[in-house]
C-alpha positions in Angstrom: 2.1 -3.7 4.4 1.7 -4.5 8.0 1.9 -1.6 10.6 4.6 -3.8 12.6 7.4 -3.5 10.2 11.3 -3.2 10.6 12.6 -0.7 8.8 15.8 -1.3 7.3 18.5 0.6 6.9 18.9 0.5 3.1 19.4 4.0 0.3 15.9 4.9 -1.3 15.4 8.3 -2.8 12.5 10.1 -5.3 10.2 12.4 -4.3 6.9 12.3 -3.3 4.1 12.9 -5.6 3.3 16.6 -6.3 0.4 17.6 -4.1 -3.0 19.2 -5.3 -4.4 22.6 -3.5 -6.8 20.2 -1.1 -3.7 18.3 -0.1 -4.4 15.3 -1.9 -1.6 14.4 -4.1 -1.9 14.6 -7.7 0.0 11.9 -9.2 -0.9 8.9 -8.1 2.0 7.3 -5.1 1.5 3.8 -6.3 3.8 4.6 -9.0 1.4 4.2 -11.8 1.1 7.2 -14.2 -2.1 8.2 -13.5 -3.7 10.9 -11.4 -4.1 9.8 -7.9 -7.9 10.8 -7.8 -8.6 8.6 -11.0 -6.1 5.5 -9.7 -6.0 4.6 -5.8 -8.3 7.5 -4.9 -11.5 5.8 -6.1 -10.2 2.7 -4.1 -9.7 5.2 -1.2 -13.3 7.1 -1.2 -15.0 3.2 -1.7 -15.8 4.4 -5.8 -14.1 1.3 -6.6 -12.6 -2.0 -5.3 -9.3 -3.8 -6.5 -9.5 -6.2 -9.0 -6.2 -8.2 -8.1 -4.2 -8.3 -5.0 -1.4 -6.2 -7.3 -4.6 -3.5 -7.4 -5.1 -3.4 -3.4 -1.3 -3.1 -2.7 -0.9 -0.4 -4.7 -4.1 1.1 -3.5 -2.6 0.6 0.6 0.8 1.7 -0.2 -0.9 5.2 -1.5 -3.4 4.7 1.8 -0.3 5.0 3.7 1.4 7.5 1.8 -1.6 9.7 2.2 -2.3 8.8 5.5 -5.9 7.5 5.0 -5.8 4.7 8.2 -9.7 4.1 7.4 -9.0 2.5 4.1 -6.3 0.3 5.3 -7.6 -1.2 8.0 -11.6 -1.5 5.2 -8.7 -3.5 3.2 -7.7 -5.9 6.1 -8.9 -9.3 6.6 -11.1 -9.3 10.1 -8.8 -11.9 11.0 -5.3 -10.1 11.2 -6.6 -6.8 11.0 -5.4 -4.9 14.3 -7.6 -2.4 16.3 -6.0 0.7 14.8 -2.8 1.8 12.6 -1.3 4.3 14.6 1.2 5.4 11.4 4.1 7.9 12.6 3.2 11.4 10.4 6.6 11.7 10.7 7.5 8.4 8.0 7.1 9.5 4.5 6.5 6.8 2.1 7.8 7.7 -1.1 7.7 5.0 -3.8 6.8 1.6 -4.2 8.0 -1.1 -6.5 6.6 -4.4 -7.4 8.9 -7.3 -8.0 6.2 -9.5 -8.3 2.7 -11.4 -8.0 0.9 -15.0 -8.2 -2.4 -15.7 -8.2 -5.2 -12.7 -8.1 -6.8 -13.9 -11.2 -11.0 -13.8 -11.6 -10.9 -17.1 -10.9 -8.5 -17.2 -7.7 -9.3 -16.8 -4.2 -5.6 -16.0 -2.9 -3.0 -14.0 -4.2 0.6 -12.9 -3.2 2.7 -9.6 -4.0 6.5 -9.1 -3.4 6.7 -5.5 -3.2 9.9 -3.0 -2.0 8.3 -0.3 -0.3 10.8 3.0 0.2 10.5 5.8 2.8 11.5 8.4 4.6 12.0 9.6 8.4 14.0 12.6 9.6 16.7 12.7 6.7 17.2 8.7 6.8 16.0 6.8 3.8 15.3 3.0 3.7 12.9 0.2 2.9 10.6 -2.4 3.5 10.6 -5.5 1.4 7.7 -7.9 2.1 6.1 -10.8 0.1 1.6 -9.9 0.6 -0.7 -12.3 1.1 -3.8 -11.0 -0.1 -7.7 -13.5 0.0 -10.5 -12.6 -1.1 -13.3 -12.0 1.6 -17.3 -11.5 0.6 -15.9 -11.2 -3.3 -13.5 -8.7 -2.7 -9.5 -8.5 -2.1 -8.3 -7.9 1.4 -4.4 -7.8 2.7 -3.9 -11.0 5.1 -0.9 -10.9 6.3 3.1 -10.3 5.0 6.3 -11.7 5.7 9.4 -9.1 5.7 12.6 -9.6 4.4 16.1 -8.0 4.3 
C-alpha cells in the first residue's frame, strides 16, 4: 500500500480489531486469527521479519491500521520509499483481504500480492484494490511499488 492512493467509493464494513488496555489492538488487523502482538506485532517491534511478500503486506496493512509510520517506511525499498507517510488519523483501515500472490518463495527474489484493502473516513466506507510488488533487499522483503485498480 502506497500512501498516494485513490480511494474509491465502494461499500466495506467489519469492525476493527478489539483493542488491548495499552491501545495496541488485540486481534491481529491482518485478518489472520492470531493475537496481533504474536502475528504483525513482532514484524512491527523488528522481533521478526516477513518470510514472503504475503507476510510483509499483511504486516503493512496492520502498520497502517495501527498507525506505526516507522515500520512502513523500515519495509520500503530505498528506491520508492518517500520521505515520510503523513497517514490522515482520521482513515480507519479496517480489514484486508488477499485475492492473491506469485512468487515470494525461499528461492525468489520478487513477489507480487493482489490485495483489497477496506477503510473507513467520517461515516464513508470504501476500498483500495492494488496488485504489490514486493523484492527482496539485503535478504529481506520490502514493498516496491503498487499499481491500483478499480
Amino acid at each position: 500500500m502506497s500512501r498516494h492512493t485513490r480511494r474509491p467509493h465502494q461499500s466495506a464494513s467489519r469492525t476493527a480489531p478489539r483493542n488491548a488496555p495499552d491501545g495496541a489492538p488485540r486481534d491481529c488487523p491482518c485478518g489472520l486469527p492470531a493475537a496481533y502482538d504474536a502475528c504483525c506485532g513482532r514484524l512491527h517491534r523488528g522481533e521478526a521479519t516477513a518470510a514472503t511478500p504475503e507476510q510483509l503486506m499483511r504486516s503493512r496493512f496492520s502498520a497502517f491500521a495501527v498507525h506505526d509510520d516507522a515500520y512502513l517506511l523500515r519495509s520500503w525499498h530505498p528506491t520508492t520509499r518517500p520521505p515520510a507517510i503523513g497517514a490522515d488519523p482520521a482513515l480507519r483501515w479496517v480489514r484486508l483481504d488477499i485475492l492473491g500472490s506469485t512468487g515470494g518463495g525461499p528461492f525468489h527474489t520478487e513477489g507480487t500480492v493482489e490485495f483489497r484493502a477496506h477503510w473507513a473516513e467520517h461515516g464513508r466506507t470504501g476500498e483500495l484494490h492494488e496488485q504489490s510488488r514486493f523484492v527482496r533487499h539485503d535478504g529481506t522483503w520490502v514493498y516496491l511499488d503498487g499499481v491500483v485498480s478499480d
